[in-house]
C-alpha positions in Angstrom: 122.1 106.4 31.8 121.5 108.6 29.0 120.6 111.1 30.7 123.8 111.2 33.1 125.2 111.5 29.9 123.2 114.4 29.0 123.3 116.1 31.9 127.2 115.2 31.9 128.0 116.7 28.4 126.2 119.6 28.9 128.2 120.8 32.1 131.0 119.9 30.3 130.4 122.0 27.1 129.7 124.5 29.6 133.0 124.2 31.1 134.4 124.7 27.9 132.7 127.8 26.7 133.8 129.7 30.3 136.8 128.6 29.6 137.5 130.3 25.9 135.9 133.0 26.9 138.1 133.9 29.8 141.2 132.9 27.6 139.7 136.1 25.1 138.8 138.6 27.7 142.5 138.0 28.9 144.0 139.8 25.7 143.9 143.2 27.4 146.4 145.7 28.6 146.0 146.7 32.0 147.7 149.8 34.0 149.7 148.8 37.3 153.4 149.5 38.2 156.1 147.1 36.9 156.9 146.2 40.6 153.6 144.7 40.9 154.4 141.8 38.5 157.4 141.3 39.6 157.2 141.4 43.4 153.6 139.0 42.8 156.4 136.5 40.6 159.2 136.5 43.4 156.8 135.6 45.8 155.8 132.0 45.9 153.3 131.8 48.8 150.0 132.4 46.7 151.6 129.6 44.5 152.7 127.3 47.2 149.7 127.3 49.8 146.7 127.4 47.8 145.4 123.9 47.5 143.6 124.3 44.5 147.0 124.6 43.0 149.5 122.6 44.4 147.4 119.9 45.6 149.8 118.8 47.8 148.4 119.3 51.3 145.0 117.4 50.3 144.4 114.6 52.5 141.3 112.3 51.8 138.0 112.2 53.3 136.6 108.8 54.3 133.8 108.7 51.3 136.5 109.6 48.8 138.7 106.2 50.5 135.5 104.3 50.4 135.2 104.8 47.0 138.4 104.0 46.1 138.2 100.7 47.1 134.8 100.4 45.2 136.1 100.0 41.6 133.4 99.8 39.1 134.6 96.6 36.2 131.5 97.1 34.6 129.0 100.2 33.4 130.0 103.4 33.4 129.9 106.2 36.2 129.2 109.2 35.9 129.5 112.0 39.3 128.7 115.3 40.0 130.3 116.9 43.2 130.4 120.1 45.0 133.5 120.9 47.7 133.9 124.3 50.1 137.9 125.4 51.4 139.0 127.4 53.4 142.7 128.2 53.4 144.5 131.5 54.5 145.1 132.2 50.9 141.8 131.7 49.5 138.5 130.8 49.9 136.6 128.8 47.1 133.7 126.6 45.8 135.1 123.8 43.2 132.7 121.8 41.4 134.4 118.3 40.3 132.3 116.2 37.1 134.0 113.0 36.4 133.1 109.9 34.5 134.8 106.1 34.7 134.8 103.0 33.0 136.1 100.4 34.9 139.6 101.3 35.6 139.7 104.6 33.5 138.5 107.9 34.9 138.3 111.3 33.1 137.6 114.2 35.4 137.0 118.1 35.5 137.2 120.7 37.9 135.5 123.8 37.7 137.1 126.4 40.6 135.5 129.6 41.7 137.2 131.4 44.1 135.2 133.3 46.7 138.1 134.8 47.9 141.8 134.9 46.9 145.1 136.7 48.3 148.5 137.5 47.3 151.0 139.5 49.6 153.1 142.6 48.9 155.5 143.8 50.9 153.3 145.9 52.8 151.1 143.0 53.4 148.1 140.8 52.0 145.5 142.3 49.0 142.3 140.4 48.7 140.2 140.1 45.7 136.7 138.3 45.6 134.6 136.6 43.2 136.3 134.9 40.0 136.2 131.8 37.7 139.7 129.9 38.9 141.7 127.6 36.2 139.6 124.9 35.1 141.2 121.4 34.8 140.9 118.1 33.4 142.4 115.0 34.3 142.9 111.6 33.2 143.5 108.6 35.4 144.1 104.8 35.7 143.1 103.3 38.7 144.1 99.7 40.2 142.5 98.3 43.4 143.4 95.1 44.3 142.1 93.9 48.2 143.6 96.2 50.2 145.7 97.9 47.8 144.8 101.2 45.7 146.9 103.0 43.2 146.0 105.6 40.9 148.2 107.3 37.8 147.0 110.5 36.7 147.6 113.2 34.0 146.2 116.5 34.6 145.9 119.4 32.2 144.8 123.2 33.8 143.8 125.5 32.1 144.1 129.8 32.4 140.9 130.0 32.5 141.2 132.5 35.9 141.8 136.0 35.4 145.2 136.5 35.9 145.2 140.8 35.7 142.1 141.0 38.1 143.0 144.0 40.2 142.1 144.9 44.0 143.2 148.1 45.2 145.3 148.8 42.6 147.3 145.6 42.7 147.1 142.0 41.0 145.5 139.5 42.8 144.9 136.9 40.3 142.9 134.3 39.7 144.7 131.7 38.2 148.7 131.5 37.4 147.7 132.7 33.8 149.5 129.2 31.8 148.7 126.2 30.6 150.3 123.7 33.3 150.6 120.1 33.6 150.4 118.0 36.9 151.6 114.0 36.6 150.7 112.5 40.1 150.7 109.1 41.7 148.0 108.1 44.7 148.8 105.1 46.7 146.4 103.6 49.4 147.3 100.6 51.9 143.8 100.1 53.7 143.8 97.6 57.0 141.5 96.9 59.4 142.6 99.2 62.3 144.8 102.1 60.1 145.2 103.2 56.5 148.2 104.4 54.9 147.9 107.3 52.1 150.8 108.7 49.9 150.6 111.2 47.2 153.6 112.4 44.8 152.6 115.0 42.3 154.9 117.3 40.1 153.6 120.2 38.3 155.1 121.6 35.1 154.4 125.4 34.8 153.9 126.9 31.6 154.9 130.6 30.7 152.3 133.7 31.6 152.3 136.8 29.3 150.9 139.9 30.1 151.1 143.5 28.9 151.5 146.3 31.2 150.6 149.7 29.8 152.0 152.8 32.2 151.3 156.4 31.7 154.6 158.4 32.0 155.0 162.0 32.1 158.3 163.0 29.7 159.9 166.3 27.8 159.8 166.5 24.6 162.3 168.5 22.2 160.8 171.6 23.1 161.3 170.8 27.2 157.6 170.7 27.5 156.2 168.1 29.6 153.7 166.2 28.1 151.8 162.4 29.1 152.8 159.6 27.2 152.7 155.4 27.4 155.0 153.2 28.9 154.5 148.9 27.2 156.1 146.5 29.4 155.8 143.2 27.7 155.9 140.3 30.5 156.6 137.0 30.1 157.0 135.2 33.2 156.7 131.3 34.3 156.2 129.8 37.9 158.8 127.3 39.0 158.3 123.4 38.4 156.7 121.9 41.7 157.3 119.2 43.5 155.7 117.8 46.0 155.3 114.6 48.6 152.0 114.2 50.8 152.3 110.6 53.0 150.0 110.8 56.4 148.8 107.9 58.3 145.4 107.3 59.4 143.3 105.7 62.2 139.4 105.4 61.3 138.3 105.7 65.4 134.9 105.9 63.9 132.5 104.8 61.2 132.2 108.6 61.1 135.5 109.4 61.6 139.3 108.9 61.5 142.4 110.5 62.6 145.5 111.8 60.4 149.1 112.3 61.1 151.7 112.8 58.1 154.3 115.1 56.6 155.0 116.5 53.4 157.7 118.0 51.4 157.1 120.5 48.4 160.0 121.7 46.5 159.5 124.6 43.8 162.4 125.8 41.3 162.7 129.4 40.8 160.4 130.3 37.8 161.7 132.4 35.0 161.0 136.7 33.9 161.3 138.5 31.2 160.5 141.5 30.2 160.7 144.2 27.5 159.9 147.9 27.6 159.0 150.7 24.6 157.7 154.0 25.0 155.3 156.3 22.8 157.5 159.2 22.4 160.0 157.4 20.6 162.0 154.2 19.5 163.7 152.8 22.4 163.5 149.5 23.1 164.9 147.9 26.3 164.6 144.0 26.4 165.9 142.3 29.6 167.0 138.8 28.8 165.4 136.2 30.7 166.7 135.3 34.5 165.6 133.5 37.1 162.8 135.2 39.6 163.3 134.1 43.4 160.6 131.2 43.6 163.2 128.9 44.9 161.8 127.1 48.2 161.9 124.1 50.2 159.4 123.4 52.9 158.8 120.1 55.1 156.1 120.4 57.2 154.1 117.5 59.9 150.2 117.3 59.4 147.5 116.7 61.1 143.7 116.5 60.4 140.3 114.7 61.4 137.9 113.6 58.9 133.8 114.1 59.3 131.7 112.0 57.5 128.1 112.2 58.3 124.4 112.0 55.8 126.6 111.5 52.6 129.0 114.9 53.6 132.3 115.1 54.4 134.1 117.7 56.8 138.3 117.7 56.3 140.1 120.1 58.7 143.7 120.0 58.3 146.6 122.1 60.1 150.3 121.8 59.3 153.2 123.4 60.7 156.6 124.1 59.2 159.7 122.5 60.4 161.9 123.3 57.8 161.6 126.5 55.4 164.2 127.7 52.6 162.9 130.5 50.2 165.1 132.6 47.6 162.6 135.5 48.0 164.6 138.4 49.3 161.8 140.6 49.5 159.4 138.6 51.6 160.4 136.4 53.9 158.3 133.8 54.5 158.2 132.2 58.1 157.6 128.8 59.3 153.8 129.8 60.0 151.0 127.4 61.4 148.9 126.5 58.6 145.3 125.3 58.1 142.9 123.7 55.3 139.3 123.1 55.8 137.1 121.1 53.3 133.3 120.1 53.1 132.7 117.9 50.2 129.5 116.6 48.9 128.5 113.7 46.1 125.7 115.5 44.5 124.9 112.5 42.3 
C-alpha cells in the first residue's frame, strides 16, 4: 500500500509542477490579428464537441459500470489509467490517477492532446502536440443493489496553452480559465438492460490574453514609421449545460448496446477588450458584451461498448436533431458526429 501511495504522490506532484509551469509560460504577448480572438470566442464548436471539455457525450464502458457497482467500504484504492479519443475536434491521450475511501473519491486528469482544432471562417486549423487543462475532482459515491449515484465537484485547470499558434492562427490548448464543473451520475443496473443519466454544468471562468500588433503609422512629420498595437483581451466562455441519459443492453459479457439523447445548452460567453498604441496616448476600451456562444443542440446517440483482456473500446456517433447557434459568422450544421475511446486500468 505504501507504495501506491508513493507511486500516487509522486504523479501527483508531477501534475502539479506541469501545471504552474504552463500557468507561467502563459504570461507572454503573442502577435495575431484581433479577428483571430474574437472569431475563435464566437465560435462555440471547439468548446462544445470536444469531450475532454464538455463531458457530456461520454457514455460508459462496461469495466467503468462494473466498477461502479463494486464500492470499496473498507481500504483505500488507489488507480492509475490511461484512455485514447478520437473526436473530429481533437485527438488525445488522457491519463486519469484517482484514489477512494469507501464512498469518497478524489481524482486527476492529466490531458495531452495529440491533436486539436478550431475553425475559422475559411475552415478548420490543426495544431498537434500540447499539455491540455489538467483537472481534479472530488466525488461521493452511493451504491446500493442495483442503484448507483455519484455527486461530483470538479476543478480544471489552464494548464493548456491557450496562445499555441498553427499557421498563424490560435488553436489552443485549453479554454485558458479556471472553470468549475458540478455533475450528478445516476446508474439503474438490471439483469437484461441498464439505465445511465448524466447532468453536468460547467461554470467558465474569464481568459486574458495580450495581443501585440505591429502597425505601420505617420508621425508629425508624415513619415511612415512601424510601431505596436496592445490589445488587452479579456474574454469568458459561456456557462454549460448539459444532459447525457442513454439506455443500454449488455448482449454480451463482452459487450452491450447504447441508445440515448442529450441536450447541451451554452450561454453566450462575455469579451472585452482594450487597445493602446506606442506612438501615443490613446486608449480605446470597449465595454464588455456578450460574444455569440449562445446554442442549443439535442441530439440521439448511439454507441457499442468492447470489453476484452481488461481494455475497453467505446465508439459513439450522434446526430443532431435540433441546432440553435447565435454565431453569425459560422454556422454550424446539424452534422453526424462521432467519439471513439479505448480505455485501460493500468493498475
Amino acid at each position: 500500500m505504501s507504495n501506491f501511495f508513493k507511486r500516487f504522490s509522486l504523479l501527483l506532484a508531477l501534475g502539479c509542477l506541469l501545471s504552474v509551469g504552463y500557468v507561467q509560460a502563459q504570461e507572454l504577448n503573442i502577435t495575431v490579428y484581433p479577428e483571430n480572438v474574437e472569431t475563435l470566442q464566437d465560435n462555440p464548436e471547439g468548446f462544445l464537441e470536444d469531450p475532454l471539455v464538455n463531458g457530456g457525450i461520454n457514455v460508459p464502458g462496461n469495466s467503468e459500470t462494473e466498477n461502479n457497482f463494486k464500492l470499496s467500504e473498507g481500504n483505500v484504492q488507489f488507480g492509475v489509467s490511461a484512455e485514447v479519443g478520437f473526436s473530429p475536434m481533437s485527438k488525445y491521450l488522457n491519463i486519469p490517477l484517482s484514489v477512494g475511501y469507501k464512498g469518497f473519491s478524489l481524482a486527476v486528469n492529466v490531458p495531452f492532446y495529440i491533436q486539436r482544432k478550431a475553425k475559422y471562417s475559411h475552415g478548420y486549423v490543426s495544431a498537434y502536440g500540447g499539455l491540455g487543462d489538467v483537472s481534479a475532482s472530488l466525488s461521493y459515491k452511493l451504491q446500493k443493489q442495483s442503484i448507483f449515484e455519484a455527486i461530483s465537484f470538479t476543478t480544471s485547470f489552464p494548464t493548456g496553452n491557450k496562445n499555441r499558434m498553427s499557421k498563424g492562427y490560435i488553436v489552443p490548448m485549453g479554454t485558458g480559465s479556471f472553470d468549475f464543473i458540478f455533475s450528478n451520475t445516476f446508474q439503474y443496473r438490471h439483469t437484461h438492460f441498464r439505465i445511465y443519466n448524466n447532468i453536468s454544468y460547467r461554470l467558465s471562468g474569464k481568459c486574458k490574453r495580450d495581443i501585440k500588433l505591429a502597425v505601420p503609422y505617420y508621425d508629425e512629420d508624415t513619415v511612415l514609421r512601424s510601431g505596436n498595437e496592445m490589445i488587452n483581451y479579456v474574454t469568458s466562455n459561456g456557462n454549460l449545460l448539459s444532459c447525457n441519459t442513454s439506455f443500454d443492453y449488455p448482449a454480451f459479457s463482452w459487450m452491450s448496446v447504447h441508445a440515448g439523447f442529450a441536450v447541451m445548452n451554452s450561454s453566450a460567453g462575455t469579451l472585452y477588450h482594450k487597445h493602446t498604441f506606442s506612438w501615443n496616448d490613446d486608449v480605446y476600451e470597449f465595454p464588455t458584451e456578450k460574444a455569440n456562444q449562445a446554442y442549443t443542440s439535442i441530439e440521439v446517440r448511439g454507441a457499442i461498448a468492447f470489453s476484452y483482456w481488461g481494455i475497453d473500446l467505446m465508439c459513439v456517433v450522434a446526430q443532431p436533431v435540433y441546432v440553435y447557434t447565435q454565431n453569425q459568422n459560422i454556422k454550424d450544421s446539424q452534422k453526424f458526429n462521432f467519439y471513439i475511446r479505448l480505455s485501460k486500468k493500468i493498475f
